[in-house]
DODOVEX-262857 format. One record per atom (N, C-alpha, C, O): x, y, z; residue in one letter. Coordinates in steps of 0.02 Angstrom, whole numbers, plus 50000, padded with zeros to 5 digits. Layout:
% DODOVEX-262857
XYZa ...
% end
This chain:
% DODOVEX-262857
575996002147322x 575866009347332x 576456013347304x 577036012947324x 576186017847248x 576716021447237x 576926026547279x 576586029547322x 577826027647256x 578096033947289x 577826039747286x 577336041247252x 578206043747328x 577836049647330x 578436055747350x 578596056647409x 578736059747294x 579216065847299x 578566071947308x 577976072447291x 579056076247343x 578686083847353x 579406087247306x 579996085447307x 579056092847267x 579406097847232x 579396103047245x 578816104947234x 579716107347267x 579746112447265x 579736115347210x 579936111947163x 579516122747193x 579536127047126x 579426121947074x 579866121347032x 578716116647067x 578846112947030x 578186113646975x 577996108746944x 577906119546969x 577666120246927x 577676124046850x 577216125446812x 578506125046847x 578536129546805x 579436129746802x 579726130946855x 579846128346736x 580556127446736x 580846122146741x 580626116946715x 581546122646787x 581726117346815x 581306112746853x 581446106846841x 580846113546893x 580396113446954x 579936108046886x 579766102346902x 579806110146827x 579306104546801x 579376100046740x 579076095546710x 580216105346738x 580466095446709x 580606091446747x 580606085746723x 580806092046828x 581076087146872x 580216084746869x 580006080246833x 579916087446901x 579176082346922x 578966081446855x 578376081746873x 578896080146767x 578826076746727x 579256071346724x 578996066146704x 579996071146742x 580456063446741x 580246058246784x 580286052146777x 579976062146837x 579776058546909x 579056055246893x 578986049646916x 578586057646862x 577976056846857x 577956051946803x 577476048246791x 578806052146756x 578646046846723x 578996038646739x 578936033646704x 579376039946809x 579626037446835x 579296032946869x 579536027446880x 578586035246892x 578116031146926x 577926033746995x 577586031347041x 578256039646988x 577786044147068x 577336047547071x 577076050547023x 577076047947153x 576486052947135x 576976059247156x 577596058847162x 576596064547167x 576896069747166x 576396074747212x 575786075247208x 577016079347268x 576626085047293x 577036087847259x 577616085947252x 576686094747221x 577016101647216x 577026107947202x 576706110247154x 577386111447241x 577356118147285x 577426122947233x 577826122247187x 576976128747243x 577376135947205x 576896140747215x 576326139247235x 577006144247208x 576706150347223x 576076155047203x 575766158947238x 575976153247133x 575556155147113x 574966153047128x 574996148247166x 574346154847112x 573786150347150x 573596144047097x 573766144147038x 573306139947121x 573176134547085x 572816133347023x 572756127846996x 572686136447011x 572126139646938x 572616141346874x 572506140046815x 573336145346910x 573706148346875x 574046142646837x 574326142646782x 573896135946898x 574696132246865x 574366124846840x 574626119246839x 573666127146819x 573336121146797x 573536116646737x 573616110646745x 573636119746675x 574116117246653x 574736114746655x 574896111246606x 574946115146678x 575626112746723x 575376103946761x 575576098446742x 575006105046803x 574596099046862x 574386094646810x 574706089446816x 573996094446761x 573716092446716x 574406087646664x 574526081646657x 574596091146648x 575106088046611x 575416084346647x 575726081446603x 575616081646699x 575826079546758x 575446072046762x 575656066246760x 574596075746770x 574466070746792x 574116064346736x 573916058646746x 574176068546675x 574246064646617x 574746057746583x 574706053346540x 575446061746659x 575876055346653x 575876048946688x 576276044246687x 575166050046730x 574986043246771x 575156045946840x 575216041646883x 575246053046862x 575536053246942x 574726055746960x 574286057346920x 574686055547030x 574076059447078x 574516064847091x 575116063547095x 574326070947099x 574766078347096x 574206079047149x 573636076747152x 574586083247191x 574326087147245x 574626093547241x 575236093347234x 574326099647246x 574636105947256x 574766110747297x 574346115247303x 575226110847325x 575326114147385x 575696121447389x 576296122647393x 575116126147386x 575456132047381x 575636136547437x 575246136547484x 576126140147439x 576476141947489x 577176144247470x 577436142147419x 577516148847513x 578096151047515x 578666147747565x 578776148247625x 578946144747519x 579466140347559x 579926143047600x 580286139547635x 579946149447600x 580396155447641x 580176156547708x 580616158347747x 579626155947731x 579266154747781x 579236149047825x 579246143247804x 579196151247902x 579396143247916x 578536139647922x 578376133647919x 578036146747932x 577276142747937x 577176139147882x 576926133547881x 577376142347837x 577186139147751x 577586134047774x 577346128747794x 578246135447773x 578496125647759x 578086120347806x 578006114947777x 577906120547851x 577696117447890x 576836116547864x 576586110947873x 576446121447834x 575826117447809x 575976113147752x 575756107447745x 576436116647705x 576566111447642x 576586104147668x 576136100047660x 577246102947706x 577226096647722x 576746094447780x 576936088847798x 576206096647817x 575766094947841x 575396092147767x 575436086147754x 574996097647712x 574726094547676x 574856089247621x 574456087247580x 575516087347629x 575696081547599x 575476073847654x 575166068747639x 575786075847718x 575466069947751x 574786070547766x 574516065647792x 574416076247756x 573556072047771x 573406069947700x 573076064947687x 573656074047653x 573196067747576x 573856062747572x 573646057747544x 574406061947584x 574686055247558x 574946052147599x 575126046347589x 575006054747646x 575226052347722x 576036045847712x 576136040747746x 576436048147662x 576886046147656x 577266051947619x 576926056347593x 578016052047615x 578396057147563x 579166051147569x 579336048647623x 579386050447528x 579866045747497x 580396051047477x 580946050047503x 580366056347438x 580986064247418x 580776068247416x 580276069547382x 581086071747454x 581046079147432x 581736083547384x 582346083247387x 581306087147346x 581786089047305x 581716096847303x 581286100347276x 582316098547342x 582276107147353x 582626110047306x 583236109747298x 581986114547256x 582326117747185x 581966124547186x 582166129247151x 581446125047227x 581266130947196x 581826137047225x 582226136247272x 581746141947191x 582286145447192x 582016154047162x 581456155647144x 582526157747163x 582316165747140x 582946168747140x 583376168347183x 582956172247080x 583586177447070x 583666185247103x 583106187747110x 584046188347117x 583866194747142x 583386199647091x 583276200647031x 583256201047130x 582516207047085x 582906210747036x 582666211946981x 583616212947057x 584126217747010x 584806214447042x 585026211647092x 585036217146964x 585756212746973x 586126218046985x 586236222246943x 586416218247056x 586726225347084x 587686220547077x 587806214547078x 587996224247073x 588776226047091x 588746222647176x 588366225047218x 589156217647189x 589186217147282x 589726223847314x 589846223747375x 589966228347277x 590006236447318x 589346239047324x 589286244247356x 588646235547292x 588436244047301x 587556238447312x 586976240447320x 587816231747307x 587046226147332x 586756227547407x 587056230947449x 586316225347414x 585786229947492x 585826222947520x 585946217747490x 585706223747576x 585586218147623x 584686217047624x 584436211847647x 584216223147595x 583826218847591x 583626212747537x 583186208447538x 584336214647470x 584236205947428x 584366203747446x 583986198947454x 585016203247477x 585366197547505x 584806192047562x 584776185847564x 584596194647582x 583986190047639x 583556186747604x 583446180647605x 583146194047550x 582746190047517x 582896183847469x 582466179947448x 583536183647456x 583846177147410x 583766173647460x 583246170547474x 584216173647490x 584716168847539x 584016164347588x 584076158447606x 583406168547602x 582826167947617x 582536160147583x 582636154447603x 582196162447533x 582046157847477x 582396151247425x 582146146447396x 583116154147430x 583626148947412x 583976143347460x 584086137647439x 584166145547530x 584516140547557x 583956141147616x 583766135447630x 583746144447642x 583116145147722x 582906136247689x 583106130547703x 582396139247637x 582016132447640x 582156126847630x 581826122247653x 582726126047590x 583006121847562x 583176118847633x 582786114347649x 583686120247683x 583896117547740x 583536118247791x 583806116647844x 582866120647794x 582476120947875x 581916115247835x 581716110647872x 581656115347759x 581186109847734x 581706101747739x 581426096447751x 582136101847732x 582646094247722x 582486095147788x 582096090647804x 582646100247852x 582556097847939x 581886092147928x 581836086047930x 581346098747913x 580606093847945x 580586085147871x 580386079447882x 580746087047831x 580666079447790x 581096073447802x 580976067547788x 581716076447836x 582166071347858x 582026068447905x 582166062447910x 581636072747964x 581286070548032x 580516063948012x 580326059148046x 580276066247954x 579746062847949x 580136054247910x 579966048347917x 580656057547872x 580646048847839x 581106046547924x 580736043047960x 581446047247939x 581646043547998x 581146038548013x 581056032647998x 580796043948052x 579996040248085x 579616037048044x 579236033048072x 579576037547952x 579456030547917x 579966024547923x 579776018847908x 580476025447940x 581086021847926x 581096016347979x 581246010547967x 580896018848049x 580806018948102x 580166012748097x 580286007548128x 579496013348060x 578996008448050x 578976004447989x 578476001147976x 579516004347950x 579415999547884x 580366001347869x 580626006547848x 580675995447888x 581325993447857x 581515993647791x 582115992847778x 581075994647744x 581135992947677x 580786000247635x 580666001347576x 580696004847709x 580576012347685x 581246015047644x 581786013447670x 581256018947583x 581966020847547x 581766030547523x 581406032847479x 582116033247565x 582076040247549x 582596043647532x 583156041147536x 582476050447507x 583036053847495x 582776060547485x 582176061347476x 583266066647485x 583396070947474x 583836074947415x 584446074147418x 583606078347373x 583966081347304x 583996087847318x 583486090147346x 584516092147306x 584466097947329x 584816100447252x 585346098447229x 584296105847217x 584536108147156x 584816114847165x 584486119947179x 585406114447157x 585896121747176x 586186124747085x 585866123247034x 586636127647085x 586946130347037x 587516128847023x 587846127147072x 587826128846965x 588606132446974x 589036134147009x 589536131947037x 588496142547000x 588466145447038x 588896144447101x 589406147347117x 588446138147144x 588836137647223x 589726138047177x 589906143847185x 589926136647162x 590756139747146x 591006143447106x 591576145547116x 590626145447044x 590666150046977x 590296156147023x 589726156447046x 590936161147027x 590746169047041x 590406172946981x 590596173046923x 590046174947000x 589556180946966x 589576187847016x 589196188647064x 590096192546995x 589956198447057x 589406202947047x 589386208247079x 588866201346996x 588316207746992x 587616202047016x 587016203547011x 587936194447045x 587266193147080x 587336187747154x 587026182647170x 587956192147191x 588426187547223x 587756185847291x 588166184547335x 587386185447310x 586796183147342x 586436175947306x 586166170947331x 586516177047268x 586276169047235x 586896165847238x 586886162447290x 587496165147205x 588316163347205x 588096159247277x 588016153247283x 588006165447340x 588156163547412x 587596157747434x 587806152147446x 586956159147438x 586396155747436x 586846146247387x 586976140947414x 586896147447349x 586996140547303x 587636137247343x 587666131347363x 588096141947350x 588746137047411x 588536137947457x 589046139147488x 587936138747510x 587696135547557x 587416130447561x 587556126647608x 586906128747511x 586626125147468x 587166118047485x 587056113447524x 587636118947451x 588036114447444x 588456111547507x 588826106647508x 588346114647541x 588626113747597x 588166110247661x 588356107347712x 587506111947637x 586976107947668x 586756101847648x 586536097447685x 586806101747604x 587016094747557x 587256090247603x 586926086147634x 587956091347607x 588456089547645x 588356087247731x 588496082147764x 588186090847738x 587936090347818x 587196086847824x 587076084847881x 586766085847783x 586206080747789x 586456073647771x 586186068847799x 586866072947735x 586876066947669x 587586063447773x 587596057747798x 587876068147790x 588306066947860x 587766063447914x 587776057547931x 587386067647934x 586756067247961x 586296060147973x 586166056648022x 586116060047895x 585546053547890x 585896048047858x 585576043847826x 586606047847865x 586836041447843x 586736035247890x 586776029447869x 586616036547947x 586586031047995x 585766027947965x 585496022647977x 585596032547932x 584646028447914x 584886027747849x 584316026447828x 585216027447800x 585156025547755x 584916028447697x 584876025547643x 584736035347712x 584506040547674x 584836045847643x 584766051447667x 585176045147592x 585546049147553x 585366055247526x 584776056747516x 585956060047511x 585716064947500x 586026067647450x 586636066647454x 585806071847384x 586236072947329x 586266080447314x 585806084247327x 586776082147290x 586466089547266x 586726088847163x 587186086447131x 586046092847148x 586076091647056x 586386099447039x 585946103647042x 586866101447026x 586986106646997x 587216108646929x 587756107846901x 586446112546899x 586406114546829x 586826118346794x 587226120446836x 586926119746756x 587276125246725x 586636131346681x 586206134046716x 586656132546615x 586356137946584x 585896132546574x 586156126946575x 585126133046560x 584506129346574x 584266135546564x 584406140946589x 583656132846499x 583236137146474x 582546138146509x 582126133646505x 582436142946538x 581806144346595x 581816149846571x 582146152946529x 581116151346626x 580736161146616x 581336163946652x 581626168646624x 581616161546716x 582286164446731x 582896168046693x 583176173446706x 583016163646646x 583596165546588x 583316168946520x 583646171346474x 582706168546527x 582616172746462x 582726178346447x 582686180346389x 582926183046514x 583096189446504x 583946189146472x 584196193746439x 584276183146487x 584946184546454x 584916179046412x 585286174546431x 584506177546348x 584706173846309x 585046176946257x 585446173146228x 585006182346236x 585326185246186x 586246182846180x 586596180946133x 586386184746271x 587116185246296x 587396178146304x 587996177146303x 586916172746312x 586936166346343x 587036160346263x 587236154546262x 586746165546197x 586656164046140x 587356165546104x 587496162246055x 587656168946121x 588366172446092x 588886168246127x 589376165546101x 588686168046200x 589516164946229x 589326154646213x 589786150546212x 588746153346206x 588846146346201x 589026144246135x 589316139146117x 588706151246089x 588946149346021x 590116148946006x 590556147245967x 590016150946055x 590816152046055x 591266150246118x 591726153146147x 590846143146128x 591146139346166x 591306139946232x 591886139646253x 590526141246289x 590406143146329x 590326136246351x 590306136746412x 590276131946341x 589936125546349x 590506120946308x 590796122846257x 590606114546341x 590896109546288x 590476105846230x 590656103746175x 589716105946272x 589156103146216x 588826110946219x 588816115446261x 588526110046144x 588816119146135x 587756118246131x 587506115146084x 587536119746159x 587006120046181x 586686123346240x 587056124946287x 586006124546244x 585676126746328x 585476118246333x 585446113146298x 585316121246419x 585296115746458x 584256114546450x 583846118846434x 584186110646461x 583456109646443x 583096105746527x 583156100046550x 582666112946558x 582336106646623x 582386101046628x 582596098546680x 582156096146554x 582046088046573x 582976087446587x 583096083446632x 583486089946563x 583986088146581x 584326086846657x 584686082846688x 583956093046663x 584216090646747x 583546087646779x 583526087846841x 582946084646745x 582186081046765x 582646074946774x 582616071646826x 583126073146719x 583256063546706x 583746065046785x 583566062546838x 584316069046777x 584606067646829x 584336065846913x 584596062246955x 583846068946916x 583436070646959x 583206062546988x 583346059147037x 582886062046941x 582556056746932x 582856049146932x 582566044246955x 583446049246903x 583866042446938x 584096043646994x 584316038647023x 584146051147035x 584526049247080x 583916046347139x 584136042647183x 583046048247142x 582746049247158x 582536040247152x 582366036847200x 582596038547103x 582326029347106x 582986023847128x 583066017847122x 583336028747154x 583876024947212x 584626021347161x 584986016947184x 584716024047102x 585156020947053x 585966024047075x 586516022947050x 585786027447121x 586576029547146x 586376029147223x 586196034047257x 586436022147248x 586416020847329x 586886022147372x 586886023247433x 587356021847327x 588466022147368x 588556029947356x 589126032247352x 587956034247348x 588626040947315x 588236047047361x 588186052847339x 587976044747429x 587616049747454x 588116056947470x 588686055947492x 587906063047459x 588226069547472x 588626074747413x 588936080047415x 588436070047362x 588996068847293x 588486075847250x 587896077547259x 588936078147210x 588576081847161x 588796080447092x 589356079647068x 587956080147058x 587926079646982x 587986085646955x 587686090546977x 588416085946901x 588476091046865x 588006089346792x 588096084746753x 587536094346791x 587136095746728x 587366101746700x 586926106046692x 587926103046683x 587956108746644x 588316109546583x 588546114946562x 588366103846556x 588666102146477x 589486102346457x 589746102446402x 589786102446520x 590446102846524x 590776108946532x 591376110246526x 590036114146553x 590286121346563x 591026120846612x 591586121046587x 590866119846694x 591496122246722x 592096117646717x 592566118246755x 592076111746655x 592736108546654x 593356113146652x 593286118246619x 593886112246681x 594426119146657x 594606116246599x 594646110046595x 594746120646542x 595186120546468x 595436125246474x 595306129946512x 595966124246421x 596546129646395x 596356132846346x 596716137046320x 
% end
């Protein structure tokens, strides 16, 4: 019986190069997003072209009813989940100055970026236990896709910045958590990655990498942080639970 990861935001971006590495990895796949299911058919399709069963579970992960049907409807059609991988994510609507940013972005980030990320790892961590609990040879995990960001300041979008070092910090405290079961926990943090997200600053993102914004002087490509994803997800780093991968081309190395 194959595995079975749930994705968050995994129909579109980061969100569907990780579930294409995975799908070619040999899992099935739940995954979540928002749009209605019609919208992201292409997306499911291509997916399931790579040999996975896709289930789609739409819903707002910011919510605690939504999180709680998603992973209800993962255990009535697969009635197992092996990772979850919390990526979906959202930028502020406007990129305000933090003198003059509202507290109603700040929620709405902080909402959608770290809420689900750390109340969805609560209920999936609770469920692999209780697999763990009926089959010894059950192997789960948790991937939590954060940013930079969590330590690279941006002051015109410091609500995501904050959201991503929480992120990271929850990481930390699950991977503490579920070590007594054996269930590790990673966080993958990208750097510049070409999505509908960044396309509004490719122009700017095109100038500073051309001039050595990056050590590999390139954008970051979904499947890039899909592969990372994806070994950490078929158990190839068992000793390194809490640890973060850096996908971002040698962006925050310090140089002179």
């Amino acid at each position: 019986m194959k595995k079975v990861a749930l994705v968050t935001g995994g129909s579109r971006g980061i969100g569907l190069g990780i579930a294409k590495c995975l799908a070619q990895s040999g899992f099935d796949l739940a995954i979540n997003g928002m749009r209605k299911e019609e919208d992201t058919s292409e997306s499911l399709e291509e997916l399931r072209a790579l040999g996975a069963e896709v289930l789609y579970c739409r819903g707002d992960v910011g919510g605690a009813s939504e999180r709680q049907q998603i992973m209800d409807s993962v255990q009535s059609h697969f009635n197992r989940l092996h990772v979850l991988v919390n990526n979906a994510g959202v930028a502020p609507k406007e990129r305000n100055d933090i003198l003059e940013a509202t507290e109603e972005s700040f929620e709405y980030v902080l909402k959608t970026n770290l809420n689900s990320a750390y109340f969805l790892s609560q209920l999936a961590a609770n469920w692999m236990i209780a697999q763990k609990g009926e089959s010894e040879d059950f192997k789960g995990a948790i991937i939590n896709v954060s940013s930079i960001s969590a330590t690279v300041a941006s002051v015109n979008r410091g609500e995501y910045c904050v959201a991503k070092a929480g992120m990271s910090m929850a990481t930390q405290l699950f991977a503490v958590r579920l070590g007594e079961y054996d269930i590790p926990v990673y966080e993958v943090r990208p750097g510049v990655i070409a999505t509908d997200m960044t396309a509004g600053v490719t122009e700017k993102y095109d100038k500073l990498i051309g001039s050595g914004l990056c050590v590999q002087q390139r954008w970051g490509l979904p499947q890039d942080v899909g592969l990372a994803v994806a070994a950490l997800a078929k158990g190839d780093f068992p000793y390194s639970t809490g640890q973060v991968i850096m996908v971002d081309g040698g962006l925050t190395i310090p140089r002179l």
